[in-house]
C-alpha positions in Angstrom: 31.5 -10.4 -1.1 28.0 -9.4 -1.5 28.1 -5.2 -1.0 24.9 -3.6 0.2 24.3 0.3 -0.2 25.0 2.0 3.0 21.4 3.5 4.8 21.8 7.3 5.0 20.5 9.4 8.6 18.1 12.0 6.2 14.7 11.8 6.4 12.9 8.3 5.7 15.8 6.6 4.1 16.6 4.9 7.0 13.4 2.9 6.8 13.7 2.6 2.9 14.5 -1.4 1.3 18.0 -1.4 0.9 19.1 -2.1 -3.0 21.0 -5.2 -3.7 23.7 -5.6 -6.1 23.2 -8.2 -8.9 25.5 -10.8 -7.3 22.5 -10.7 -4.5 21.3 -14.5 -5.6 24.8 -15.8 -5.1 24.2 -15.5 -1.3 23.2 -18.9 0.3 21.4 -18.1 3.5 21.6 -20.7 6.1 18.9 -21.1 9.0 19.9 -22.8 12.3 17.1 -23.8 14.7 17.2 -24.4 18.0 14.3 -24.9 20.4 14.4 -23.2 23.5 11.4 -25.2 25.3 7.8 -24.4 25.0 7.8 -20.9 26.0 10.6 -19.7 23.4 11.9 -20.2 20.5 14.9 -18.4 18.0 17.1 -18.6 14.8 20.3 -17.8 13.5 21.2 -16.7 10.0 24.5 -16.6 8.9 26.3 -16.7 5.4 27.1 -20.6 4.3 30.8 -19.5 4.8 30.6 -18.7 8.4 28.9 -14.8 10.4 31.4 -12.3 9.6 29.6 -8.5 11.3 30.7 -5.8 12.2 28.4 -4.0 14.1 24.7 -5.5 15.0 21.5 -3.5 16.4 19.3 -5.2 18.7 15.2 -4.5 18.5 12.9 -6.1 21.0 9.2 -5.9 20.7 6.8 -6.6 23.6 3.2 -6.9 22.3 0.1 -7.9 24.3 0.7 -12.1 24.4 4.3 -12.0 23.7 7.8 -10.8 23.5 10.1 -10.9 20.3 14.3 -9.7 19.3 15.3 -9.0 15.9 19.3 -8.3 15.5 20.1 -7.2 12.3 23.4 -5.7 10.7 24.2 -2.0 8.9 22.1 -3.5 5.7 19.1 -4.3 7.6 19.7 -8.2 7.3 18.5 -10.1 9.9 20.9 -11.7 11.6 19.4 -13.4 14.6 15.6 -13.6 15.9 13.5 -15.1 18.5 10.2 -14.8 20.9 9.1 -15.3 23.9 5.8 -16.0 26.0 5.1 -13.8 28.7 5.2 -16.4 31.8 2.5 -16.4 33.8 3.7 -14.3 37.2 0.8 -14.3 39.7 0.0 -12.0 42.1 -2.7 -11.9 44.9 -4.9 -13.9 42.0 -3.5 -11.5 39.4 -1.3 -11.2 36.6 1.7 -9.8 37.6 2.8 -7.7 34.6 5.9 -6.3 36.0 7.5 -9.3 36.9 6.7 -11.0 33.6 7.9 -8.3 31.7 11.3 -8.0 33.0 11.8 -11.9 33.1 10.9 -11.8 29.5 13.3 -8.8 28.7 16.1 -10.6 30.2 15.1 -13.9 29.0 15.6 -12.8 25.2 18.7 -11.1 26.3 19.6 -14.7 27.3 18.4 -15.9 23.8 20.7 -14.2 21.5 23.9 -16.4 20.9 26.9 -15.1 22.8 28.8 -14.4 19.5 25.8 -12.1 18.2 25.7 -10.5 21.4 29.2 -9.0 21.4 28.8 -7.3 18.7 25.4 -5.7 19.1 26.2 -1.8 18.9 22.9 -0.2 20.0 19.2 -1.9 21.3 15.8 -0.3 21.1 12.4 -1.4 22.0 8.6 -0.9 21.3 5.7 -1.6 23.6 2.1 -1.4 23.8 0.2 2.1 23.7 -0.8 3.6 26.6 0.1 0.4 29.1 1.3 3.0 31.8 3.5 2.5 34.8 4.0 4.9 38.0 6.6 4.6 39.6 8.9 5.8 42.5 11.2 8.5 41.2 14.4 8.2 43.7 13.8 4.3 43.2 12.0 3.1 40.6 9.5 1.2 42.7 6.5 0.2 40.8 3.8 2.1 43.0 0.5 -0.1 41.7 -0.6 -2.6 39.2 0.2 -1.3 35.5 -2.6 0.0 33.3 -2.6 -2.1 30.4 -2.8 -0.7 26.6 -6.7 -1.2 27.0 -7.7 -0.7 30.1 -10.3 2.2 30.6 -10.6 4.7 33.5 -14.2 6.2 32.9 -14.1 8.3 36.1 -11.0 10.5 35.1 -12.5 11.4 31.7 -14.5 14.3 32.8 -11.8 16.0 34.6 -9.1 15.0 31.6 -12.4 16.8 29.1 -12.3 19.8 31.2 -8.3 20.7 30.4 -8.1 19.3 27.0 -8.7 20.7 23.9 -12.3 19.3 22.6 -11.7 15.6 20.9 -8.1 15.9 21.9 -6.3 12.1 21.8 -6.0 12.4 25.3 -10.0 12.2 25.9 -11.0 8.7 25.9 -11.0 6.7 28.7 -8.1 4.3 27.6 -5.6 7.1 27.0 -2.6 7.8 29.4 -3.2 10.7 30.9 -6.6 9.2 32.5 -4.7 6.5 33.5 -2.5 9.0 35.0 -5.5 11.1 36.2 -7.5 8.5 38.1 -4.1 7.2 39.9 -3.8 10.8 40.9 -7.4 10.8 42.3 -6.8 8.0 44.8 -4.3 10.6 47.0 -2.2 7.7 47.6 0.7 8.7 49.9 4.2 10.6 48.4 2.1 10.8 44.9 4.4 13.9 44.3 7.8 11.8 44.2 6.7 9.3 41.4 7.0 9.7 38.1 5.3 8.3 34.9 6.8 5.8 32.4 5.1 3.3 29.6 5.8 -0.2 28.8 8.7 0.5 26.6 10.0 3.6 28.8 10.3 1.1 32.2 11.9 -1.7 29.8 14.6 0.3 28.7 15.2 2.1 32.0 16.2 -1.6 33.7 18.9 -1.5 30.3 20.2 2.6 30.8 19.5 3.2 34.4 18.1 6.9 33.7 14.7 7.2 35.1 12.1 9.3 33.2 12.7 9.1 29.6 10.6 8.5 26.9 9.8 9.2 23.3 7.1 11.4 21.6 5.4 7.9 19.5 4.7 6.9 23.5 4.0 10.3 25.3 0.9 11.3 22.8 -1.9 9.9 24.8 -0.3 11.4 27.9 -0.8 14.7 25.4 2.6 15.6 24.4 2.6 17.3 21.2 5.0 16.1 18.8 4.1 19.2 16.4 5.7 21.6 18.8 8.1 19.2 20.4 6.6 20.3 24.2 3.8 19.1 26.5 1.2 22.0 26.2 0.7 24.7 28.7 -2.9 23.5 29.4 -1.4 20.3 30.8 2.0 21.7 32.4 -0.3 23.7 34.2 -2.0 20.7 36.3 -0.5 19.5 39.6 0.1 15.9 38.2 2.8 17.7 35.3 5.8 16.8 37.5 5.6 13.0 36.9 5.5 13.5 32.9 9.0 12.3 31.4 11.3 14.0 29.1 10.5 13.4 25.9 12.9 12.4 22.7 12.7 11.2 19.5 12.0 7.7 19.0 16.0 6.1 17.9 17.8 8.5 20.6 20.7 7.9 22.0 19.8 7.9 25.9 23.0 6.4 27.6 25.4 3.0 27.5 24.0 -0.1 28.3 24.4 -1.1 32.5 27.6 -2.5 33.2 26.4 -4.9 34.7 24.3 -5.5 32.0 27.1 -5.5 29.9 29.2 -8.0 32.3 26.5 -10.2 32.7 25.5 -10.6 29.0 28.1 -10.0 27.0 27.4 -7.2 25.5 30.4 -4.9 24.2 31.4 -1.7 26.5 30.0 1.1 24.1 26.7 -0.4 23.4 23.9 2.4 23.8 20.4 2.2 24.4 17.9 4.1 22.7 14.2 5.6 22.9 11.8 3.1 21.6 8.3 3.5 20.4 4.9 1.7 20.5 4.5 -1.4 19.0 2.4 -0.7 16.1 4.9 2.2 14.7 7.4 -0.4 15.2 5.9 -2.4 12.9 5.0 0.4 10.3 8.9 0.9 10.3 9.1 -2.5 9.7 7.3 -2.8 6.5 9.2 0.4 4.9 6.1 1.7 3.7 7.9 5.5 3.3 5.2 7.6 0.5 2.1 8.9 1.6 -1.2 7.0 0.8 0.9 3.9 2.1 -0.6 1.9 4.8 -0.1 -1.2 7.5 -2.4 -3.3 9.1 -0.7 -4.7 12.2 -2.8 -8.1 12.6 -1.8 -9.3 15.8 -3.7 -9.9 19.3 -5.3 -6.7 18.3 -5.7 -4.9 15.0 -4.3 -1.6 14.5 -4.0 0.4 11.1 -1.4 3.3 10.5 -1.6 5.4 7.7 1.3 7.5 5.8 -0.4 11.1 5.7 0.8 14.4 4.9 -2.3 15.5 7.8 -2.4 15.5 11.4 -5.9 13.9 11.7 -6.9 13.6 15.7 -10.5 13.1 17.2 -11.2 11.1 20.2 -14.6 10.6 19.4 -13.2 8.2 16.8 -10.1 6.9 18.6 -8.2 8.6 15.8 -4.7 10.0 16.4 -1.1 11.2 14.4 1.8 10.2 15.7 4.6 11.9 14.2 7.3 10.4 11.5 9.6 13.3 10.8 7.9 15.5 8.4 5.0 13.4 7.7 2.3 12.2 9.9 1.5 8.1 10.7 -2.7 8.6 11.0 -4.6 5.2 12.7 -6.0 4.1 15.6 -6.1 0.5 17.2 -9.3 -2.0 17.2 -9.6 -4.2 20.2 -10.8 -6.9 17.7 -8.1 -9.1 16.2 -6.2 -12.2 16.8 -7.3 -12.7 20.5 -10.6 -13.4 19.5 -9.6 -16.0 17.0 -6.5 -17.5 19.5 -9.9 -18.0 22.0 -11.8 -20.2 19.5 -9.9 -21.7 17.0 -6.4 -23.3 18.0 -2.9 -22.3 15.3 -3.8 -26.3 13.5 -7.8 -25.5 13.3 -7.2 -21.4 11.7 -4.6 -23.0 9.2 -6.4 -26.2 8.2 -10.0 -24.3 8.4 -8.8 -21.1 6.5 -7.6 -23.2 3.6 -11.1 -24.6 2.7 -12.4 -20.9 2.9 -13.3 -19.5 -0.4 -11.9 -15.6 -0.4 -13.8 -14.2 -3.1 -17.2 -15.3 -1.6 -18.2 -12.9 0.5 -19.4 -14.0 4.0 -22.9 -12.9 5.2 -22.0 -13.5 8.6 -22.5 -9.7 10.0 -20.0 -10.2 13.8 -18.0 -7.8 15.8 -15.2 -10.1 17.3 -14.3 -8.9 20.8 -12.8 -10.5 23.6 -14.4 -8.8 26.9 -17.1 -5.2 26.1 -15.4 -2.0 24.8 -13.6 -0.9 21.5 -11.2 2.3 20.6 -11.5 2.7 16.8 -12.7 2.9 14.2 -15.9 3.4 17.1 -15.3 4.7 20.7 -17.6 3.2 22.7 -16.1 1.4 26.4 -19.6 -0.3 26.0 -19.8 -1.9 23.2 -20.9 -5.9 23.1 -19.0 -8.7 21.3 -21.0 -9.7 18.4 -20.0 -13.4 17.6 -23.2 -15.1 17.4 -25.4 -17.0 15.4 -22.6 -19.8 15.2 -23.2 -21.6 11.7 -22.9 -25.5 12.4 -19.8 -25.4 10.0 -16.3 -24.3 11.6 -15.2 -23.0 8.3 -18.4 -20.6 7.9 -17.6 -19.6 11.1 -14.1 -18.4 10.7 -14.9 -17.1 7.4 -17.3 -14.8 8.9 -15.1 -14.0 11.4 -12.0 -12.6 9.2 -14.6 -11.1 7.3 -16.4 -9.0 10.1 -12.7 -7.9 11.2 -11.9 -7.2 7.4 -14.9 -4.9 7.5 -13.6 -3.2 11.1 -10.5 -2.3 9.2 -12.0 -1.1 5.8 -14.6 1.1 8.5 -11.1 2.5 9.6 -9.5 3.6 6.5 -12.7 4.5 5.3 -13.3 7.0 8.4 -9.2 8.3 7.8 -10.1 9.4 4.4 -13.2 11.3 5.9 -11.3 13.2 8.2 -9.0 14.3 5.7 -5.9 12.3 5.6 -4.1 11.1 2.6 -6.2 8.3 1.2 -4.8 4.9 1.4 -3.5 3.6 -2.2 -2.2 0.6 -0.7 -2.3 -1.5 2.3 0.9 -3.7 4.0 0.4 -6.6 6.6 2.2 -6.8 9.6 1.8 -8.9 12.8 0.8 -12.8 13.0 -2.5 -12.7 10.5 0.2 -11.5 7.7 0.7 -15.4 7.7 -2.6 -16.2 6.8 -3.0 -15.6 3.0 -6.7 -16.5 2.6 -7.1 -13.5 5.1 -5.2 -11.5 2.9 -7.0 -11.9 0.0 -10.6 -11.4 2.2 -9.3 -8.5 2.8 -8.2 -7.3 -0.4 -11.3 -7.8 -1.2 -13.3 -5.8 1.3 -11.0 -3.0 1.0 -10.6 -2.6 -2.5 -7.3 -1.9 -2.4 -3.9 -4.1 -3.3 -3.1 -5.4 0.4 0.5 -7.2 0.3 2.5 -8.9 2.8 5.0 -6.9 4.5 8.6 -8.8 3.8 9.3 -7.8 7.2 6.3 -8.6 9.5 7.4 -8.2 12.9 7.7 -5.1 15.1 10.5 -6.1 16.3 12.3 -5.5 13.6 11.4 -1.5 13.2 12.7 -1.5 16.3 15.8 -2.8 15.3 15.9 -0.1 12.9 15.0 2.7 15.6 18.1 1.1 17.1 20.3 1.3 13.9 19.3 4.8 13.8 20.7 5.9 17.2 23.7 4.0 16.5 24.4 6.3 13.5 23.2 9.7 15.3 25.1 9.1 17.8 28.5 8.5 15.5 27.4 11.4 13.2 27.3 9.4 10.4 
């Protein structure tokens, strides 16, 4: 029997690789597909001699064109996966967010195998940061269209400039507590009974039940401080403070599973729920990355870049912030370029077989700035700024070349700017998200950079929040 070192509560070791014992190779790993329809997809790993668990934690992540699960056991061996598309709810001729995200969430519930299920201990989740929901406190009502992770509310940012501290992470347009600002502004009726959740706060509310909870990863943009482990007075002090949530650290225990949750699914009767984060911490946890100077690139619909720093680096003007990772600070800031662009011109066949006949140590002199729609975050601020994806070379290979080069370039501006504003300076980068597939991409960027950029062995966000919920599970039993 293969025997894995236990993961211990202290610190970073619960994100650490665990060590393997030399009889490691003797384990056959056996995959089991089974294909779910166009809009899903998921696997099962077991031993060749048959699943024999104990206890398994359950991580969901819900990124901007997609869901995913990850259940893995106490060793941090995945178990089961699987992913969803969001389906496309409409409502009055838009997308109807709420509905699709909750179908989703309980679609991939669906998706684990019933045997996996009973035995899942403790779930966790990530979403998007900033996507913002208000809702009715007594009942949960969603009280108007969500504000998704990128959406901008230019006409709160003068009032949210006035309260904050100058370049605060809270003053930029996209941030959630102008999102939160500008609902305020509309006097919409009973505004004083609602409260404020994210993406990853309403998901795991339908599993616990306990409105108003979330987890200081998600509550920085609203402008708690995760330094002082408090909302600041200059914010408590404004007549909006009484829909912030309570705030926990991401991996808390909040409260058992719904039993009807439980009933429905199959879930066992002590499984707890716990505080999640925002997708692209998730996928920092995922990659293990635990000594400063360490680094991941999450390459998915958008590109975001988190940095393992022994600084708090924040300034809005940049779209730079620090989240918090217990003693040691995760510095980045998310790029509205990234896969989206690419997904809108190139289909998954054209980017592989294209890529493949792109020479990565030639640099491209293709100069673009790959957007979908006006606007970027980081590493520039500016709700105005143009897509730059022309000239068009006659060859599709040129084209994509200088494509993955100009967002190579976007991220190596990033670091580039972290290290200026004082942060530990990156030694090393890891690849998360979708693009980590694409290795030609990898070694552009490696290039651009000048520093060793690796594939993360595990990729998906999904899966640091599977360790957020491992982490709970063992809070919560003390050991």
């Amino acid at each position: 029997m293969l025997i894995l070192r236990q993961f211990q509560i202290s610190s970073f070791e619960l994100f650490q690789s665990p060590k393997q014992s030399g009889c490691s190779s003797s384990r056959t790993r056996t995959r089991f597909y089974s294909n779910l329809g166009k809009s899903s997809d998921f696997r099962v790993m077991s031993d060749n001699k048959g699943t024999n668990f104990d206890k398994l934690y359950l991580g969901m992540d819900f990124g901007t064109s997609g869901a995913r699960f990850t259940v893995i056991d106490e060793q941090g061996e995945i178990t089961a996966e699987g992913k969803r598309e969001y389906p496309p709810f409409m409502k009055e001729e838009r997308m109807d967010w709420v509905s699709s995200w909750k179908a989703t969430l309980f679609s991939l519930l669906e998706d684990i195998p019933i045997n996996v299920r009973s035995l899942v201990s403790s779930i966790s989740l990530d979403g998007t940061s900033a996507t913002t929901l208000i809702l009715n406190s007594e009942s949960g009502e969603v009280l108007c269209q969500p504000f998704l992770y990128n959406q901008s509310c230019p006409d709160a940012l003068p009032e949210v400039k006035s309260i904050a501290p100058a370049n605060h992470t809270v003053c930029s347009g996209s941030s959630t507590l102008c999102k939160l600002v500008s609902w305020w502004n509309t006097e919409v009726p009973n505004r004083e009974s609602a409260v404020l959740l994210h993406q990853a706060d309403w998901l795991l509310w339908l599993l616990h039940g306990k409105l108003g909870v979330s987890d200081y990863n998600n509550a920085l943009k609203v402008g708690y401080d995760p330094e002082s482990e408090s909302y600041p007075s200059w914010l408590l002090s404004q007549p909006y403070s009484q829909l912030l949530p309570v705030v926990q650290a991401p991996g808390t225990s909040i409260g058992n599973l719904k039993e009807s949750i439980r009933s429905q699914f199959g879930f066992p009767d002590d499984c707890i729920v716990c505080t999640g984060t925002t997708d692209s911490i998730a996928a920092f946890l995922a990659a293990r990355a635990t000594e400063p100077g360490k680094a991941v690139t999450s390459l998915g619909s958008t590109l975001a870049i988190k940095l393992l720093s022994t600084k708090r680096v924040d300034d809005a003007r940049y779209g730079v912030y620090s989240h918090r990772l217990d003693d040691k600070w995760l510095v980045g800031g998310a790029s509205n370029t990234g896969g989206a662009v690419l997904r809108q011109l190139f289909s998954d066949e054209q980017l592989e077989r294209l890529s493949q006949e792109i020479n990565p140590m030639v640099a491209s002199p293709l100069d673009y700035y790959p957007l979908l729609t006006s606007g970027e975050r980081f590493p520039i601020a500016d709700p105005n700024l143009a897509p730059r994806l022309l000239p068009r070379p006659e060859s599709d290979v040129e084209y994509l070349h200088g494509i993955l080069e100009s967002i190579a370039r976007i991220e190596g501006k990033g670091y580039k700017l972290l290290k200026e504003m004082g942060a530990t300076e990156a030694e090393e980068v890891w690849t998360a998200g979708g693009g980590a597939k694409n290795d030609k991409w990898i070694k552009i960027r490696q290039r651009v950079l000048g520093l060793p950029v690796k594939k993360a062995v595990h990729t998906e966000a999904s899966y640091g929040a599977s360790l957020l919920a491992l982490k709970g599970a063992k809070q919560k039993t003390g050991l």
